[in-house]
C-alpha positions as CSV (number, residue, x, y, z in Angstrom):
1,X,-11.2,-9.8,-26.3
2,X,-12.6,-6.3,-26.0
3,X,-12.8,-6.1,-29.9
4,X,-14.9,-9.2,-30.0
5,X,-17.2,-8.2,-27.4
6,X,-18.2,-5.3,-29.3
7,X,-18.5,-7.0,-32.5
8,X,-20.5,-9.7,-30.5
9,X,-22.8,-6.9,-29.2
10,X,-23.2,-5.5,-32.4
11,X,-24.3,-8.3,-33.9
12,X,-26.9,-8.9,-31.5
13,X,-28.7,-5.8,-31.3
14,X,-28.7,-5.7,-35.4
15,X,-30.5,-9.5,-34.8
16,X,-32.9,-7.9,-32.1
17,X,-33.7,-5.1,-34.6
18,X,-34.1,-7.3,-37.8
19,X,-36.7,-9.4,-34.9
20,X,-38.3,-6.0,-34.6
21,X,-39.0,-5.5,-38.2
22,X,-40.0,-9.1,-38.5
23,X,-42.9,-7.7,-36.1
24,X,-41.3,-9.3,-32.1
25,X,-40.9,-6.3,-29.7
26,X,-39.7,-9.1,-27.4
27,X,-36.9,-9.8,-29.6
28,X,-36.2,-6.2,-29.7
29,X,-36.0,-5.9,-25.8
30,X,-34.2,-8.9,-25.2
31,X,-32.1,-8.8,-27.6
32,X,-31.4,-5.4,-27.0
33,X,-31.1,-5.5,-23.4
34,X,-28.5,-8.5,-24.3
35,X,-26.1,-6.6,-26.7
36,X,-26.0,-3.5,-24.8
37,X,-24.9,-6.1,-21.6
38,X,-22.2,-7.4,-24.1
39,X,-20.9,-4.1,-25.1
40,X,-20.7,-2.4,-22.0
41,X,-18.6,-5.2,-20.9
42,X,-16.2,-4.8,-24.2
43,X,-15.6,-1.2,-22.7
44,X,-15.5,-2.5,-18.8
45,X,-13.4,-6.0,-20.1
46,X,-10.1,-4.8,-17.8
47,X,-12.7,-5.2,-14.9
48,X,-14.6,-7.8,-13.0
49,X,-17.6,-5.9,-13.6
50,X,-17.2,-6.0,-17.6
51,X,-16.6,-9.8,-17.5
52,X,-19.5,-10.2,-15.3
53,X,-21.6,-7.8,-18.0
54,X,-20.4,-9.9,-20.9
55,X,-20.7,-12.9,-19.1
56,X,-24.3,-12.4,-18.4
57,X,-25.3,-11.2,-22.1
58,X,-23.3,-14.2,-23.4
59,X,-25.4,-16.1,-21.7
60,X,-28.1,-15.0,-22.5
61,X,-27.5,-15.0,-25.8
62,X,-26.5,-18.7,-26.2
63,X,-28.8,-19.7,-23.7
64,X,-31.8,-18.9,-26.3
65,X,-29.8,-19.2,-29.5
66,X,-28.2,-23.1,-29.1
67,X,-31.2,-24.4,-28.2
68,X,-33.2,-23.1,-31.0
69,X,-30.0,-24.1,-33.4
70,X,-30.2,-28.0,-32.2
71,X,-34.0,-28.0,-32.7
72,X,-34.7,-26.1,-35.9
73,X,-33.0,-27.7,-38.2
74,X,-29.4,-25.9,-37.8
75,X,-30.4,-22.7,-39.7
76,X,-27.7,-20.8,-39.7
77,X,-29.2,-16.8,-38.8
78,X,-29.6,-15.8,-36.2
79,X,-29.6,-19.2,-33.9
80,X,-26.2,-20.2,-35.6
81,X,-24.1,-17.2,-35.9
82,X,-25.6,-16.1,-32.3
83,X,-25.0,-19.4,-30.6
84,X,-21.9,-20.1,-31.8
85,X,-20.4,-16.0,-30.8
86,X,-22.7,-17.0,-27.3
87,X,-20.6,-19.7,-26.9
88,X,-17.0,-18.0,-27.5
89,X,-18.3,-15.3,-25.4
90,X,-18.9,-17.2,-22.4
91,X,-15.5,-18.8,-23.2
92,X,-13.5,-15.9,-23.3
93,X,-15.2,-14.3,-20.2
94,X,-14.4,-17.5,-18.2
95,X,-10.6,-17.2,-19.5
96,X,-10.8,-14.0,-19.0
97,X,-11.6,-14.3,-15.4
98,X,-8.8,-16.9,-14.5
99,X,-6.0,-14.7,-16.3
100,X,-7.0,-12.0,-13.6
C-alpha cells in the first residue's frame, strides 16, 4: 500500500507540473497540494493519520479527475490514469482502515 501511495503521489504532482507548463498555476497548487497529501500518507500509512492524509488527497484527486473522465470524452491523461489511481486510493485507504 505504501508503495502505491507514493507512486500515486508521484504521478500527481508530475500531472500538476505538466498543468503548470500548460500555463494553470491552479493545477499546479492543487495538484500539488494533492500529491504531497498522498505521499505523506505513503510514509505515515502504519497510522491513522497517513490513511487520513491519503484518504483526503485520494479524494481529491478522483473527486476532480472522474468527473472530467465521464464528460470529456474518456481521454485517457490525466482524467483517466488520475481517476482510476483516485479511485484505488480511496479503496485501499478504506481497507486499510478496517484491517486496523
Amino acid at each position: 500500500m505504501q508503495y502505491f501511495y507514493f507512486l500515486f503521489g508521484a504521478i500527481t504532482i508530475a500531472a500538476a507540473i505538466q498543468g503548470a507548463i500548460a500555463g494553470s498555476v491552479v493545477s499546479l497548487i492543487a495538484g500539488g497540494l494533492l500529491g504531497a497529501l498522498v505521499v505523506a500518507g505513503g510514509a505515515l500509512s502504519g497510522s491513522n493519520l497517513g490513511l487520513i492524509l491519503a484518504l483526503v488527497g485520494s479524494l481529491g484527486v478522483a473527486g476532480k479527475f472522474v468527473p472530467d473522465f465521464l464528460k470529456k470524452g474518456y481521454a485517457i491523461w490525466p482524467a483517466g490514469v488520475l481517476g482510476v489511481l483516485g479511485v484505488i486510493g480511496v479503496v485501499l485507504t478504506v481497507v486499510g482502515f478496517f484491517r486496523k
